[in-house]
C-alpha positions in Angstrom: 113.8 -55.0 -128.0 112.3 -58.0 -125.9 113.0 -59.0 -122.5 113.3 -61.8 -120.8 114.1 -62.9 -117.3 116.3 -66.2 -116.0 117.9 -66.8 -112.6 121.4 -66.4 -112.6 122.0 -69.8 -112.2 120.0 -70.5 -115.8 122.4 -67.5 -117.1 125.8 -69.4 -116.9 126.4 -70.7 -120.1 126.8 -69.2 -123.9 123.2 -70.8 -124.8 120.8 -69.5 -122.5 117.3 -71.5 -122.4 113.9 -69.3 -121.9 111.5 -71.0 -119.6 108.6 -73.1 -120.9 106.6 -69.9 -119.9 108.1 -67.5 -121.2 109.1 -69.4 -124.6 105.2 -70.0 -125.0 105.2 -66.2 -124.7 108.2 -65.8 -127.3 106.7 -67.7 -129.9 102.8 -67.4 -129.8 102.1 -63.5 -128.9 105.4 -61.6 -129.3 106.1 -63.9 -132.8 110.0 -64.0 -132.0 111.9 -65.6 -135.0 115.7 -66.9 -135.2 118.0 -64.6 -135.8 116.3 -62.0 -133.7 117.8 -59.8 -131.3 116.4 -59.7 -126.8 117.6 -58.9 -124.0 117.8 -61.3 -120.6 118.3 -59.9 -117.2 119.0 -62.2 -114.4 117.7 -59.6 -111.9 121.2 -59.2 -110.0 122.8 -56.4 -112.2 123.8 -58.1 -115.2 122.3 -57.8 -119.0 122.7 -60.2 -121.8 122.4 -59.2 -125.0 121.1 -62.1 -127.2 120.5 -63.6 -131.0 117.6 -65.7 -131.0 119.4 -69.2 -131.7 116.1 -71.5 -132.0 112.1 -70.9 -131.6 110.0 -73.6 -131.9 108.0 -76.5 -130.0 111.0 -77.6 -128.5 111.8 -73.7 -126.7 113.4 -71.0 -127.2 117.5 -70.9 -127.0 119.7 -67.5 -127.0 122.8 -67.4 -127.9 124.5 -64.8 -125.7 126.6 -62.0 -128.0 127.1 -59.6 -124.9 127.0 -59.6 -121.1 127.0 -56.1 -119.3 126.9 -55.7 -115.7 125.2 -52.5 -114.5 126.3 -50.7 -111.2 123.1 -50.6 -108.7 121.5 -47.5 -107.2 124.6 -45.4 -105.3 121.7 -46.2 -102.3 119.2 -48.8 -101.1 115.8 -48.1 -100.5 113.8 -50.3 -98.5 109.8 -50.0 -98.7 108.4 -51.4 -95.6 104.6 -51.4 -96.5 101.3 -52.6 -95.0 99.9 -55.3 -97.2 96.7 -53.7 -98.9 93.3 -55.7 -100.3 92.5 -56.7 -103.8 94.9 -56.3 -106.2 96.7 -52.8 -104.9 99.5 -54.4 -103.7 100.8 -55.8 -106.7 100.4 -52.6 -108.3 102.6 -51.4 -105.3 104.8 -54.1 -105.7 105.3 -53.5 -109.6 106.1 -49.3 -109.2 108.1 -50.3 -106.3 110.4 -52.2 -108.7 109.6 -49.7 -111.3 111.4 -47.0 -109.1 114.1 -49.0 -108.1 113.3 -50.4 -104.5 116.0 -52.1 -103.4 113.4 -54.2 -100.9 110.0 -55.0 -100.3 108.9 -55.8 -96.7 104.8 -56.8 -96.1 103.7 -55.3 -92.6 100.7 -56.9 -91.3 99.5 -53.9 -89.6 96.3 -54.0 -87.3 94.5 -52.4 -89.6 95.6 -54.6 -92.4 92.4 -55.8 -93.9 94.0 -58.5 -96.1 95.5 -60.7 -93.8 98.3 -63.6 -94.7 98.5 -66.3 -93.0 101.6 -68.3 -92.4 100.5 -71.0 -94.2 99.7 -69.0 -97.8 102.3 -66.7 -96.8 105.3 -67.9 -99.1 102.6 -68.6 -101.9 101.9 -64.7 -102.1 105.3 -64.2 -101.9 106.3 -65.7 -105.2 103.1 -64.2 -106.8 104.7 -61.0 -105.5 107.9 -61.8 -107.0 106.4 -62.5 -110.7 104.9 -59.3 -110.6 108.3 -57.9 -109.6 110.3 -59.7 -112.8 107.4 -58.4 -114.9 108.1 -54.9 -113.9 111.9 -55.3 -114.5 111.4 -56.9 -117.9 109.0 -54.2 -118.7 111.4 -50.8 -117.6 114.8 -52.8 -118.0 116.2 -52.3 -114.5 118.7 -55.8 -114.4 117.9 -55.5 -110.6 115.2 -57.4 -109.1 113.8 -56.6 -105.2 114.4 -58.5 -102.5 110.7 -59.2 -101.0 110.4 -60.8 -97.7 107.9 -62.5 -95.7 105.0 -60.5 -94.1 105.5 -60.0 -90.8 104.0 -57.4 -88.2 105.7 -54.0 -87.1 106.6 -55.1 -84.1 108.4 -58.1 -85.2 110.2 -55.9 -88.1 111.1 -53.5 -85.3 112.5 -56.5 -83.1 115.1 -57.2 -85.4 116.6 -53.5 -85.3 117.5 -53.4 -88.5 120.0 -50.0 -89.2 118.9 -47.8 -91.7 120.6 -44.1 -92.0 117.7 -42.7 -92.9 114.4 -44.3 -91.9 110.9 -42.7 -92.3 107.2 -43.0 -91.6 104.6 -41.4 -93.6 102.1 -40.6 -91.0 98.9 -38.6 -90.9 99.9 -36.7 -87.2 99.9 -33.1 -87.3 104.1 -33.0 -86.3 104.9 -34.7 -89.2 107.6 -32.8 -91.4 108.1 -32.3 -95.3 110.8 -35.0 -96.7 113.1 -32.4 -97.9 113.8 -31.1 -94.1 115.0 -34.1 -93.4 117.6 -34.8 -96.2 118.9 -31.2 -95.6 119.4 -31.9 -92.1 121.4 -34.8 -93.2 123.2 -33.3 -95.5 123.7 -30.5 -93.2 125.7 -33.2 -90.6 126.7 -35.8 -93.0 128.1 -33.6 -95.8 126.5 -36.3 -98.1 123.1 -38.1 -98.9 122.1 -41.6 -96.6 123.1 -45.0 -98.5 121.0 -47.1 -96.6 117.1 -45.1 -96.6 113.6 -47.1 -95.4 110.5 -45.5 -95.7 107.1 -46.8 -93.7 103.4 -47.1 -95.6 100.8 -47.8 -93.7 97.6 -49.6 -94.9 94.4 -47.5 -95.5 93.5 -45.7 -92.1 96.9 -45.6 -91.4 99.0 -47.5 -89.1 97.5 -47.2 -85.3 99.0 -44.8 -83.0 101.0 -47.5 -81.2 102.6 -48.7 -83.9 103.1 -45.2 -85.4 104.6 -44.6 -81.8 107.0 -48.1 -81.9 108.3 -46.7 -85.1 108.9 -43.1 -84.1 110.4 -44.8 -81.1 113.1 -46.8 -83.1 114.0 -44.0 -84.3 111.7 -43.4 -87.9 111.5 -39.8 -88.7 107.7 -38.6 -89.4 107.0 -37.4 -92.7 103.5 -35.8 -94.4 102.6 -36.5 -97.9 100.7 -33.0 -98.3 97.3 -31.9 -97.5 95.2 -34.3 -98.5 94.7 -38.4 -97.4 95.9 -40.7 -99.8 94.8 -44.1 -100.8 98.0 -46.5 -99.5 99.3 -47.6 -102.8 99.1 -43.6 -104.0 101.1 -42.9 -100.8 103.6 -45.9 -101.3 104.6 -44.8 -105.1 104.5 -40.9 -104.0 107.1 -41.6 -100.9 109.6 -44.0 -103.5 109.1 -40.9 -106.1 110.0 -38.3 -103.8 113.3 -40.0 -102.4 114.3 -41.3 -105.2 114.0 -37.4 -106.9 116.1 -36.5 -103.3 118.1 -38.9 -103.2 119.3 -38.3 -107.3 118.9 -34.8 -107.5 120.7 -33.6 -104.5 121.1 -30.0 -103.1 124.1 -28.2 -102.1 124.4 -28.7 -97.8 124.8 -25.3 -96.2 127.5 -24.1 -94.7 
């Protein structure tokens, strides 16, 4: 079945309207006809089941026959990530989404190649975001990430933000497995963190200082095995790895 996406302000009424984007879509490469059955999301939980009113020149309308509202992730993951060249880092931004990141920060790291200015800044933001709503329409989560504006590590850090469980994929040689680190907390907590953030750095790494800065705020180090990996490998191996933690949880010991 089709999907589409509409802010939830365009979802309030019975007849929902497709945008003149996505209606071109509809009509010319995915044929829709009235009478057919899609889906919307509205990228804040909720799922609308829908009969294809009209499809022609004039738009697409939906007429909605059900509305379901779908409980979020039990925990919010936050990807803090060090903008990467080329086109990486909307492939980073679309398995992000794919694997249910609750947010998406851009670190401008030192030894961020591709920088973004202030100026462009909200620009790549919104392309960020369309490559976000493809990725829900495309794997059917009805939740869309919250991605903010790039800003550097230390300016993240200033804002001492409060995660239960924060991490930093790092390259040092004390880093630790992942798994050590739930198990501790399930060890104290008697239960898995709701709130988890995990750091990415760009290719190279983040520099020791700002490795350091994280540690320092309190970002537990983890390694992602023996060998290097490219950033936006890294990235979808860390969201993989916490989301299998965080969903398939082990017993704490006694």
């Amino acid at each position: 079945m089709h999907r589409f996406y509409l802010t939830p302000e365009q979802t309030k009424e019975s007849v929902l309207t497709l945008t003149e984007r996505d209606s071109h879509h509809a009509l010319n490469v995915l044929r829709i006809r009235e009478g057919e059955r899609v889906v919307v999301l509205d990228g804040i939980g909720h799922e609308f089941l829908c009969e294809v009113r009209q499809a022609n020149r004039q738009g697409v309308s939906l007429k909605v026959a059900q509305k379901q509202f779908n409980a979020p992730l039990s925990y919010e993951l936050t990807l803090v990530q060090a903008i990467t060249k080329g086109k990486t880092m909307d492939l980073i931004i679309q398995k992000a989404t794919e694997l249910g990141a609750h947010r998406i920060v851009p670190i401008l790291s030192g030894r961020t190649v591709a920088q973004v200015g202030d100026d462009v800044a909200p620009e790549k933001v919104e392309k960020w975001r369309a490559t976000a709503i493809e990725a829900i329409k495309q794997c059917g989560s009805p939740w869309l990430p919250k991605i903010d504006l790039p800003v550097s590590p230390q300016t993240f850090l200033s804002q001492a933000e409060r995660f239960e469980m924060s991490l930093i994929a790092t390259l040092q040689t004390h880093a630790r497995h992942p798994r050590a680190f739930f198990q501790a907390f399930l060890n104290e907590q008697q239960r898995l963190p709701k709130t988890l953030c995990v750091w990415v750095g760009p290719e190279g790494d983040f520099t020791p200082a700002e490795t350091n800065a994280v540690i320092s705020a309190g970002a537990l180090p983890i390694t992602l095995g023996n060998l290097i990996l490219r950033s936006e490998t890294a990235a979808i191996y860390c969201l993989a790895v916490l989301n299998y933690e965080m969903q398939a949880p082990i017993e704490p010991h006694h």
